[in-house]
C-alpha positions as CSV (number, residue, x, y, z in Angstrom):
1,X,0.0,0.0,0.0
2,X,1.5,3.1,-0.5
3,X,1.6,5.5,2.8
4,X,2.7,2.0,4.7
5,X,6.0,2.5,6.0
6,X,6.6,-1.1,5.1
7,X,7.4,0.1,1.4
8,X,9.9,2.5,2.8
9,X,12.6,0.3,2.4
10,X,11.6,-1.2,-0.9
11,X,12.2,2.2,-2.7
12,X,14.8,3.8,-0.4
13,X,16.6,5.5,-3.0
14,X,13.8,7.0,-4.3
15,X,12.6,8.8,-0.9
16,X,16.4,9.7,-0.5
17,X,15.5,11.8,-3.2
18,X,12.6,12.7,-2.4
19,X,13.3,13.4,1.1
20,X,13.5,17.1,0.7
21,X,9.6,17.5,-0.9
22,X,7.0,17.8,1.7
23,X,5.9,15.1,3.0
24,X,2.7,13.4,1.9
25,X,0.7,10.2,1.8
26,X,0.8,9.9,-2.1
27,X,4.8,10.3,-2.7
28,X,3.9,9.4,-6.1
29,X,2.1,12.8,-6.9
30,X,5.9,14.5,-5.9
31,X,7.4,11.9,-7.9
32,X,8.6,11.5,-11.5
33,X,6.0,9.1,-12.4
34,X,6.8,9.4,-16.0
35,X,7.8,6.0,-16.6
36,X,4.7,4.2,-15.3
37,X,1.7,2.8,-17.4
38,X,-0.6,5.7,-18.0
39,X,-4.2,5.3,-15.8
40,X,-6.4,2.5,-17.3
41,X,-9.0,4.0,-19.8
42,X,-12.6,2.2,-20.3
43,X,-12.8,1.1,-24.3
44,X,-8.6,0.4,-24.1
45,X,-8.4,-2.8,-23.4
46,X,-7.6,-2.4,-19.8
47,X,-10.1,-2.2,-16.8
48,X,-11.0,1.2,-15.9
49,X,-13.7,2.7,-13.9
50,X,-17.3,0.8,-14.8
51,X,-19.4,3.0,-17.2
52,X,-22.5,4.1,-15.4
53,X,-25.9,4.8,-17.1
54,X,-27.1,6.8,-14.2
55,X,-28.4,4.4,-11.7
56,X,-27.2,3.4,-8.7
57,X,-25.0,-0.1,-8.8
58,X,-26.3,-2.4,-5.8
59,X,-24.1,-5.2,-4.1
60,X,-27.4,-6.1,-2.5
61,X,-30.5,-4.7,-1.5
62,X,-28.9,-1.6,0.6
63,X,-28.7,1.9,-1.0
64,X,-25.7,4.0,-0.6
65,X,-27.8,6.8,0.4
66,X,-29.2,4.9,3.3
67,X,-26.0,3.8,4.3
68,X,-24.1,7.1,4.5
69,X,-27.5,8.4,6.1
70,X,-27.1,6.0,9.1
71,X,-23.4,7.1,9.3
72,X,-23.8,10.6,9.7
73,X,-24.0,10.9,13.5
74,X,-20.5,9.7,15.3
75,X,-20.3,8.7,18.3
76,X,-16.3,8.5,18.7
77,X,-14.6,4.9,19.9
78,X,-11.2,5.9,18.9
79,X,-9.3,7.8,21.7
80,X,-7.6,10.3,19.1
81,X,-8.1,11.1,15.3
82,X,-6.9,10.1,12.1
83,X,-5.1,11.3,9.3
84,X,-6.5,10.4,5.6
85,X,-2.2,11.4,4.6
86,X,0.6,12.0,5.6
87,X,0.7,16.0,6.1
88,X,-2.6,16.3,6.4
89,X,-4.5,17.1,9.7
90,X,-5.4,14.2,12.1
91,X,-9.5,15.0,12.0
92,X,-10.8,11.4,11.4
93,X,-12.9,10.0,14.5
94,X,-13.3,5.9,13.8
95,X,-17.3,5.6,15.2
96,X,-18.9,3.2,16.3
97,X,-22.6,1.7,17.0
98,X,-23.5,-1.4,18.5
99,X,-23.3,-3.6,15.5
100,X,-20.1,-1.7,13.0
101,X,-17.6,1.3,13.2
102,X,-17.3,3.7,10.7
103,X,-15.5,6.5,9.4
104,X,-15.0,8.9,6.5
105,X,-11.9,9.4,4.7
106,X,-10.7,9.8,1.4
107,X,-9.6,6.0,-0.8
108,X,-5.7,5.4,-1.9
109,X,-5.2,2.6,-3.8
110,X,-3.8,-0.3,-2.6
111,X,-2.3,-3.1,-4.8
112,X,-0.4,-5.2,-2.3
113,X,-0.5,-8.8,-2.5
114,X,-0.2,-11.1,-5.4
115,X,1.6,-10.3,-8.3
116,X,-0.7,-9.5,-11.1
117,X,-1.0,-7.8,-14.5
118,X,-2.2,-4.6,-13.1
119,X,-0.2,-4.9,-9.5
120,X,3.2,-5.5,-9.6
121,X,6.4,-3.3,-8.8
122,X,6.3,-1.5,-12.4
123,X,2.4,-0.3,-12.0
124,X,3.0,1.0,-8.3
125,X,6.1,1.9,-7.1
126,X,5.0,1.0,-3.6
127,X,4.4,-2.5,-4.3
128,X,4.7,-5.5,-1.2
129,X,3.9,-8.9,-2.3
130,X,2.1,-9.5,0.7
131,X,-0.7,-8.7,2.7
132,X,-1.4,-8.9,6.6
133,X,-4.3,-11.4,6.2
134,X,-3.9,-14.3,3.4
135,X,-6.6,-16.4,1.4
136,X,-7.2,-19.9,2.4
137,X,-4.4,-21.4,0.5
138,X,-2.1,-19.3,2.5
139,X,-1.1,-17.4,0.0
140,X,-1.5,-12.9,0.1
141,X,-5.0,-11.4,-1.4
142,X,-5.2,-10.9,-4.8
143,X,-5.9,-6.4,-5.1
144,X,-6.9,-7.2,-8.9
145,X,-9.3,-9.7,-7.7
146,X,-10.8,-8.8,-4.4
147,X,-12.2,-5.6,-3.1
148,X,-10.4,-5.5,0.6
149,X,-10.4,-2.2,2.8
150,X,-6.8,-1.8,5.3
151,X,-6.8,-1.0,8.6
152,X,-4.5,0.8,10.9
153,X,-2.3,-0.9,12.9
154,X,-3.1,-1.1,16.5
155,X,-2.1,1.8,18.0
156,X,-3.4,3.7,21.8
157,X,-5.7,5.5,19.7
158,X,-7.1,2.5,18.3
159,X,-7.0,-1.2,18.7
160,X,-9.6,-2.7,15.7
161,X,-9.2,-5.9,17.4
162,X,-10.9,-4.6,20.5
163,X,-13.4,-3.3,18.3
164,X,-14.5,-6.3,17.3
165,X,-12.8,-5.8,13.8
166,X,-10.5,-8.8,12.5
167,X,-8.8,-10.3,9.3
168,X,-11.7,-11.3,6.8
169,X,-15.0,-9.4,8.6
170,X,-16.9,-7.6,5.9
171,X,-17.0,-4.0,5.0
172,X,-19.6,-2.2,3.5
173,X,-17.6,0.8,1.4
174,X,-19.9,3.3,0.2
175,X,-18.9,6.2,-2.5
176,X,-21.9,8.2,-4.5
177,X,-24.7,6.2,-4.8
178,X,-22.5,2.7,-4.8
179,X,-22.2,0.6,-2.0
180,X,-19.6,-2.3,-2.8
181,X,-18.8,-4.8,-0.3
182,X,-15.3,-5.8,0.9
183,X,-13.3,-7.6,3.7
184,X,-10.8,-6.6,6.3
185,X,-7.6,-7.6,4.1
186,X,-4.7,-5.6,4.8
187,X,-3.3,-3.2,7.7
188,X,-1.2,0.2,7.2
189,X,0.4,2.8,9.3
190,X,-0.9,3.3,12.6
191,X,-1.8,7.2,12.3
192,X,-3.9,7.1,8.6
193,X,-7.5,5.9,7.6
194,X,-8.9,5.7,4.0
195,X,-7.1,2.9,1.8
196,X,-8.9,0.1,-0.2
197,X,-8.0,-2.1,-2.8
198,X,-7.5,-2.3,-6.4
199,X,-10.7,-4.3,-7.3
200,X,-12.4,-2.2,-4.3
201,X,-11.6,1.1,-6.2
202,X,-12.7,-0.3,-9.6
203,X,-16.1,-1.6,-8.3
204,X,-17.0,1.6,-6.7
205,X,-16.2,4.1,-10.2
206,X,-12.9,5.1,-8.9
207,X,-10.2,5.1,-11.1
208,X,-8.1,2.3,-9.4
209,X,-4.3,2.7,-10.5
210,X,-2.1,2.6,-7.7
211,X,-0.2,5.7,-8.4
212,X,-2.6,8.2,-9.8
213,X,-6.2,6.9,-8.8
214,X,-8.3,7.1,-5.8
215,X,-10.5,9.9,-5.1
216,X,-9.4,12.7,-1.6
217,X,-12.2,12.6,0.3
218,X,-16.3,11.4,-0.2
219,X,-16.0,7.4,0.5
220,X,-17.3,6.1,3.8
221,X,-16.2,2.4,5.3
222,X,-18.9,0.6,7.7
223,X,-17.0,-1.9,8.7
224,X,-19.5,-4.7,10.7
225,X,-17.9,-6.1,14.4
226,X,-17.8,-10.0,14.5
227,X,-17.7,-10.7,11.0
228,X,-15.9,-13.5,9.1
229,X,-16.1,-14.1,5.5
230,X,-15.2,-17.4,4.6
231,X,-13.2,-18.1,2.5
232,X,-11.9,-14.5,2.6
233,X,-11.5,-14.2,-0.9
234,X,-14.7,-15.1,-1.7
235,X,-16.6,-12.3,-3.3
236,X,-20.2,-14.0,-3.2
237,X,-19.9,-14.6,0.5
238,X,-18.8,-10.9,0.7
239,X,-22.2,-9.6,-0.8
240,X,-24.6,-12.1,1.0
241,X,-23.5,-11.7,4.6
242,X,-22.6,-7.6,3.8
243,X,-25.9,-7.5,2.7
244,X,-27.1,-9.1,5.9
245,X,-25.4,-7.1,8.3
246,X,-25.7,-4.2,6.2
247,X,-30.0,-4.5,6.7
248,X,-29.5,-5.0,10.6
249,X,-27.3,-1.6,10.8
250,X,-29.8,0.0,9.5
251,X,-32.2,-1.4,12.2
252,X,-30.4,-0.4,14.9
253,X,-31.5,2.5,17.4
């Protein structure tokens, strides 16, 4: 992912040179990105963000609108707040309600994992072939393949663990009028909010290369307490029991 400090290593040379720009979540908008792939274009060949004809695209029976609706009111379970980048000022409360906790942030692109057409260490320079929760053959998530929302790492101002928030529970992620649902798939920096994978990004209309796409701000993440999707990778078991929970937030007081 590409504001994990994990990756710092990986391209030392480049922050070296970098090290005297400001610093920022997205190091690739300082960078010479010159030499990467230009952003996937619908009609080229390559995936890009899904045309839309104007009506809302359902991973279920929940709207986007009712989703966001139920989210506007916070009642704060992190002891501090979050920043959406690095640079940027900490002003993101995780929330919480008895059955999910939520916040609202921007979406960076994350294409760790498996090596793919799309992910790999020439599409994003921030590439790690791994992630912190694995499919059920062991090996890391596929970002190409399946829509997964990170974490932070625990940290005093906020354990997801103690939440009730774990490796494979189900995220509802909800930008304009789409609602796509994802798992728990990955964990980054301990201070920053607002990162979901490549197949995440391109489900929900946002342009989904890992250098140049995401969107700054707009995307909520309902992520439901006690949840397992199994297997984790699967995308059908994903919808139907993000659907379910998804209802039952909705119900609650």
């Amino acid at each position: 992912m590409h504001h994990s400090s994990r990756l710092y290593a990986a391209v030392g040379a480049v922050l070296l040179t970098a090290s005297a720009l400001p610093a920022s979540a997205h190091p690739a908008r300082a960078l010479d990105t010159t030499h990467l792939p230009p952003p996937p274009v619908p009609g080229s060949g390559m995936p890009g963000p899904p045309a839309t004809d104007g009506s809302p695209r359902l991973e279920g029976t929940v709207t986007a609108a009712a989703l966001r609706a139920k989210a506007k009111d916070c009642s704060r379970v992190s002891k501090g707040l979050y920043r959406t980048d690095r640079g940027r000022p900490a002003d993101v409360p995780v929330c919480g309600k008895e059955g999910a906790v939520f916040w609202k942030a921007d979406l960076d692109v994350d294409c760790d994992g498996q090596v793919t057409a799309r992910c790999n260490k020439k599409t994003d320079p921030w590439f790690h072939e791994d992630t912190a929760f694995r499919q059920s053959d062991g090996e890391p998530l596929n970002a190409e393949e399946v829509p997964y929302v990170v974490v932070p790492e625990p940290s005093r101002t906020w354990d997801h663990a103690a939440s009730g928030i774990r490796g494979g529970g189900v995220a509802a992620v909800v930008h304009e009028d789409r609602v796509e649902y994802a798992v728990v798939g990955d964990t980054g920096p301990a201070e920053l909010v607002g990162e979901a994978s490549y197949a995440a990004a391109l489900s929900l209309g946002i342009d989904p290369d890992p250098a140049r796409g995401g969107v700054p701000s707009g995307v909520t993440y309902i992520l439901f307490k006690d949840s397992e999707v199994t297997p984790i990778e699967s995308r059908s078991s994903a919808v139907r029991l993000g659907s379910e929970l998804a209802r039952k937030f909705l119900q609650e007081d």
